[in-house]
N, C-alpha and C positions, 0 to 999 in steps of 0.2 A: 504494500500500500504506500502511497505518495505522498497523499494529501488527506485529510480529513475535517471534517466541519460538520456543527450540529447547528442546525438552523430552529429554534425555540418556537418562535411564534410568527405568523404573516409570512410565511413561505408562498412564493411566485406561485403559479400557473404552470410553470415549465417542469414544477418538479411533481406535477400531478398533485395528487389528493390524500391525504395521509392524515389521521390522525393522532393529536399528540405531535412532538419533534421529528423534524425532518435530520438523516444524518447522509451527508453527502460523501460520496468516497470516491479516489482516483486511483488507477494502480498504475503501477509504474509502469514505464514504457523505455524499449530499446535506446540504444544512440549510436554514434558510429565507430565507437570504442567497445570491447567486450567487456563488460563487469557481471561479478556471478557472488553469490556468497551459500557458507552449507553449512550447518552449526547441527549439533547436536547436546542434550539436555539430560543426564541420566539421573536416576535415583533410585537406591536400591535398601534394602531394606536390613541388610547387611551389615549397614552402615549407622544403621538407626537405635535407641536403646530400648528397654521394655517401660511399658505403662503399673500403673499398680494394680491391674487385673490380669495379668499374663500371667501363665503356670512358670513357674521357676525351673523346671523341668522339660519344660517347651520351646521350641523356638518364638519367636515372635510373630502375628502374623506376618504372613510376605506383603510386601511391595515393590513393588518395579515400575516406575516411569522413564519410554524412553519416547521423546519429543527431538523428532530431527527435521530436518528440510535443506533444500538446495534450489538454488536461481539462478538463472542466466541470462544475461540479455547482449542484443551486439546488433549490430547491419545486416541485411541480407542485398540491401544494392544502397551504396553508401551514397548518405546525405538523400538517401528518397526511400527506403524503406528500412523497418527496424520492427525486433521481436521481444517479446521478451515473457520467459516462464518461468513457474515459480511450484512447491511440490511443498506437503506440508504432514509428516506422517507423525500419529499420537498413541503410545499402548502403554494402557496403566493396566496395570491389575492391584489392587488394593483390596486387603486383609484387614477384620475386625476382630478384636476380641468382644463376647457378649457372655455375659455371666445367665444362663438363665435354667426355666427349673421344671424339670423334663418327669415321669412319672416313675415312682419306684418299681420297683419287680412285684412287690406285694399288690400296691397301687395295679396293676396290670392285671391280675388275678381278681380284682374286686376287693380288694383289703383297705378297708377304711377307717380302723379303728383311732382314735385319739386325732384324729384330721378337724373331722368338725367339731365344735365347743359343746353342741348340742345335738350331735348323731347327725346319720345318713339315713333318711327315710322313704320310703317307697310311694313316688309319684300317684302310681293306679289304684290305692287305698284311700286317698282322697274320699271323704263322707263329711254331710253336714251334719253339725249338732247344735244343742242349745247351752251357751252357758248363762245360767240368770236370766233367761230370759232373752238374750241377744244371743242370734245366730251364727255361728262361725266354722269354722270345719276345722277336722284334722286327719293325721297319719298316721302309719302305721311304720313303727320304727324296724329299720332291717336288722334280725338278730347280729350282736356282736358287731354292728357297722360294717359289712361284707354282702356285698351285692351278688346275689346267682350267680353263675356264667348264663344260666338259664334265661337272665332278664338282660345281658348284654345287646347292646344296638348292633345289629353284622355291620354297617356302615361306619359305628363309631370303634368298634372291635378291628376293625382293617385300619384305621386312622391312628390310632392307640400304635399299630404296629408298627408304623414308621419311623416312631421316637425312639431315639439312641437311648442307650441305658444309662442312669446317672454315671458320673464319675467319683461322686464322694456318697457318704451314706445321707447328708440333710435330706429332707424334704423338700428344701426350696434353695434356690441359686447353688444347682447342682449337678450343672454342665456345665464346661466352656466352649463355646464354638469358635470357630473363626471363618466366616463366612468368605469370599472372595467374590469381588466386585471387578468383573474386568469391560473394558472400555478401549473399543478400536475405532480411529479416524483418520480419514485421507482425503485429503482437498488438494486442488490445482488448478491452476490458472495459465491460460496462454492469451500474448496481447499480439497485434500487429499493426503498427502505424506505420502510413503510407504519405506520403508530400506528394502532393497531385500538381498544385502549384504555390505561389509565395503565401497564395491568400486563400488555399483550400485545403484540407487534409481528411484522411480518413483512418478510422480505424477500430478496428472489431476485434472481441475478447470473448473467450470462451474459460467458464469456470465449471468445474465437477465437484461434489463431497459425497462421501458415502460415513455415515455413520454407525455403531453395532455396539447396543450395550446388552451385557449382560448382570443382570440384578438376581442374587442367589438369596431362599431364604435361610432362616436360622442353623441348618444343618447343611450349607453348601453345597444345595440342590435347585438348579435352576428351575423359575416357577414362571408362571403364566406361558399359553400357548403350548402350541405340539413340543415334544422332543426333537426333532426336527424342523431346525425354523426355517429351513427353506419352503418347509409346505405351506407356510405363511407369507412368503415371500410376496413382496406388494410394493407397487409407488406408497409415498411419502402422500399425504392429504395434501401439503402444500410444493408437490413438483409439478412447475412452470415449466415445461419439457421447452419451449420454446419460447422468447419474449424480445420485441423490436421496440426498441427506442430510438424516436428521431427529433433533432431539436434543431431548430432553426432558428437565424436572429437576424433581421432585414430593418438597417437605418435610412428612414425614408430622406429625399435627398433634397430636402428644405433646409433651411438655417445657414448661421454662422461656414464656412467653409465647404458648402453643399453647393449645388449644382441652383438650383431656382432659391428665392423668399431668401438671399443670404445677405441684405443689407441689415444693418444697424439699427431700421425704426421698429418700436412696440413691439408691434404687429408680427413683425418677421421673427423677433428676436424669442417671445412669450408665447405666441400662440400657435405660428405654422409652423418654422422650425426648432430641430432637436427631438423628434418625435421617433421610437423605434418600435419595433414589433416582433414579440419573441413567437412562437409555434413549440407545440411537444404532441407527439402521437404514441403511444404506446400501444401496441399490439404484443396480445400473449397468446396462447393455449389455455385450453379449458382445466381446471384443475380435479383431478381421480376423486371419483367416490363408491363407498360401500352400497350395496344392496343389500336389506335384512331382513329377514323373515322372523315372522315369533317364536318367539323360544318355546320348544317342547319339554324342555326341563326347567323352568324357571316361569313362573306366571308373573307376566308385566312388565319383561325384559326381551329382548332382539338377539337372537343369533344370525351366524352367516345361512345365508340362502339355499335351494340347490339350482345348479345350472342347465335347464333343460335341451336335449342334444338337441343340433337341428336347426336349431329357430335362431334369429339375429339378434342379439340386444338390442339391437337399432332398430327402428320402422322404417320403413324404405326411405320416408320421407321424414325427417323429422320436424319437429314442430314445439311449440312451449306449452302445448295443450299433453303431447305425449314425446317428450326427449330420449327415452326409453322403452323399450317394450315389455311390459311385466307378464308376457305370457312366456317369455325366456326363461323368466327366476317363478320357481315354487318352491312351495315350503316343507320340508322334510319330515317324511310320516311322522306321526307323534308317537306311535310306539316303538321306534329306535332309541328315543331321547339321546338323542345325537344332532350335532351341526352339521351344516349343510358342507357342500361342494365349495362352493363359490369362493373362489380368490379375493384379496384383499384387497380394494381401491382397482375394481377390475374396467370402470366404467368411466367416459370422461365426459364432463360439461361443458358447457358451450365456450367459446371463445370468447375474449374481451377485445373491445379497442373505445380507448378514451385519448379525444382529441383536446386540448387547453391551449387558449391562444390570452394574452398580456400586448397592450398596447400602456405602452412607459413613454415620461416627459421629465426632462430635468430643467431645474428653472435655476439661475445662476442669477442671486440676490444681488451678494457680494462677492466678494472673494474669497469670502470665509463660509457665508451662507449660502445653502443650495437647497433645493424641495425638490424632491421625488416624488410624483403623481403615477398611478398604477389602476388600470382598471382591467382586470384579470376574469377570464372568462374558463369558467370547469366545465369541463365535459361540453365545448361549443357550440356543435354542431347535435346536443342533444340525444345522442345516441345509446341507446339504452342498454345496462350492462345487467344479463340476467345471471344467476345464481343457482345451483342446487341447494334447496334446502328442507328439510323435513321429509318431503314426500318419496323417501326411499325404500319404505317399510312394505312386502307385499301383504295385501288386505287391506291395507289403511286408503281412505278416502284419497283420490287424486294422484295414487302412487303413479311415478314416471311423468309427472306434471312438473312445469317452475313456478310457481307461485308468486315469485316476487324477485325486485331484482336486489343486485352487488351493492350499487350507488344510487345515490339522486340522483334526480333530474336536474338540463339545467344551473349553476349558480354563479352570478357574478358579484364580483367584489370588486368594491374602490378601495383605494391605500391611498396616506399623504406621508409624507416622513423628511424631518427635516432636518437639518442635517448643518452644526457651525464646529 
């Protein structure tokens, strides 16, 4: 990166529409001299000492961060084109100690003796009675505080089985774990500027990241999703596969130094000229979204869909009434209680293009004073930016519909800003 700037409040037209602070960034660009730099970052755990919950007996948990990268820029036809890339590789793996407090051997068996203050008693005995007159209920205490095997949950008996055995005899903070947190990333960037002439240039940049975390629970066992995350393998909700930015700035050629109105009176100097006119067009791709069907194991919640062979997700013709065709995705028998087929962010929405035009006037008090006039035009030319939202649910009213759009309609803004 080159340059950088956060623009707070009253951001132009040129940088589109953004909530909150606008942050401008430039990345570097070639010259006709080679310059390159490649740094690497380590830290290992090796190196590091223990906390006052680590077993004295144990090593520490592990960590290992290694953060490297390399850049290069130079000529490829000197004084008129120039490249320049950049590679950016990040692998942590980071280890926790967690004190916590896993269930005895006895505990395992149904042996509950001396746990609770006031006994382990048997839910399904549940009866009302009267004391004094006021109704209340009670239970029926399990002999000796030892629950059946016989009264065992088989769902809560298999869950029961995956807990490590303590390591000390307490009853509570009677494991340590040390979970492992690892974390892969890789970004890169290529630039190319081109001199077309003294007073024109051009120049396009292509940027990649790929991200991969993985988050283990208490027993460093990775949780959420398949064992195999490729079967989950999916675009990112916010991958722009494609996005064009064009900005233009055209000083009309009245005033001071300009071709017509470049005398000295009022008129020429305040009102015709000095007037310029900025243009921004942004054109992207539509951005991936999920299709879900109702969950057959869970009432009131969405799993993935199934994907029916054959048929197009598309309708021949698409339209904002039907963007999708929901006779593609069905919903997975309910007596599987299983998720569907359907891939992750398998489906893309509509394109954007928002056009913003700024016509700016600088007015030259004094020498010291100037006023900047700005009357900034969003989205110009009106053009409606539509959205998926909500209706991706099969069953639900309007599924494969757009409802509504990305932006407003329409908006312009005046600025004055003055300036000693």
């Amino acid at each position: 990166m080159q340059e950088f700037k956060a623009i707070t409040n009253n951001a132009g037209a040129k940088y589109g529409r953004a909530r909150g602070a606008v942050f401008v960034t430039s990345t570097k660009s070639g010259s006709n001299n080679f310059h390159g730099s490649a740094f690497e970052y380590l830290r290992n755990s090796a190196l590091d000492a223990k906390n006052s919950v680590d077993r004295g007996d144990l090593p520490i948990p592990q960590y290992q961060l290694n953060q490297s990268g390399v850049s290069l820029g130079g000529p490829v036809i000197r004084n008129r084109t120039f490249f320049f890339a950049d590679y950016e590789g990040y692998r942590e793996k980071q280890g926790q100690t967690k004190v916590v407090t896993v269930p005895t051997a006895a505990q395992r068996l149904g042996n509950f003796p001396g746990i609770a203050r006031n006994g382990i008693f048997d839910p399904i005995s549940t009866a009302p009675v009267t004391n004094g007159g006021v109704p209340t209920y009670t239970r029926v205490r399990f002999p000796n505080d030892v629950i059946p095997a016989s009264r065992f949950d088989p769902l809560a008996a298999r869950i029961v089985a995956f807990y490590s055995d303590p390591q000390t005899s307490g009853l509570v903070n009677n494991y340590i774990s040390k979970p492992e947190k690892l974390s892969l990333v890789d970004r890169g960037d290529i630039r190319i500027d081109h001199q077309i002439t003294s007073k024109q240039t051009f120049f396009a940049r292509y940027s990649i990241g790929n991200s991969d975390l993985h988050i283990p629970n208490t027993f460093n066992t990775r949780i959420g999703g398949n064992e195999d995350s490729f079967a989950d393998w999916g675009s990112s909700n916010s991958d722009v596969r494609h996005r064009l930015n064009l900005f233009t700035r055209y000083e009309l050629p009245f005033g001071q130094g300009k071709r017509w109105a470049n005398s000295t009176n009022p008129l020429d100097r305040y009102v015709i000229g000095g007037w310029e006119l900025d243009a921004i067009l942004v054109r992207q791709s539509g951005l991936p979204f999920t299709v879900f069907a109702p969950s057959a194991t869970n009432n009131g919640t969405t799993s993935r869909a199934n994907v029916v062979a054959g048929v197009s997700p598309y309708p021949a013709v698409q339209t904002f009434q039907q963007w999708f065709n929901p006779l593609a995705i069905s919903v997975p028998p309910a007596a599987c209680y299983c998720c569907g087929n359907s891939g992750r962010d398998v489906l893309t929405g509509p394109r954007g293009a928002n056009p913003d035009l700024t016509a700016a006037k600088r007015f030259r008090i004094t020498e010291s004073l100037n006023v900047a006039f700005h009357a900034q035009f969003f989205s110009a030319l009106n053009h409606p930016q539509f959205a998926i939202s909500g209706n991706t649910t099969i069953g639900s009213n309007g599924v494969g519909s757009i409802p509504s759009t990305a932006r407003t309609s329409r908006q312009i803004q005046f600025a004055l800003r003055f300036v000693f």
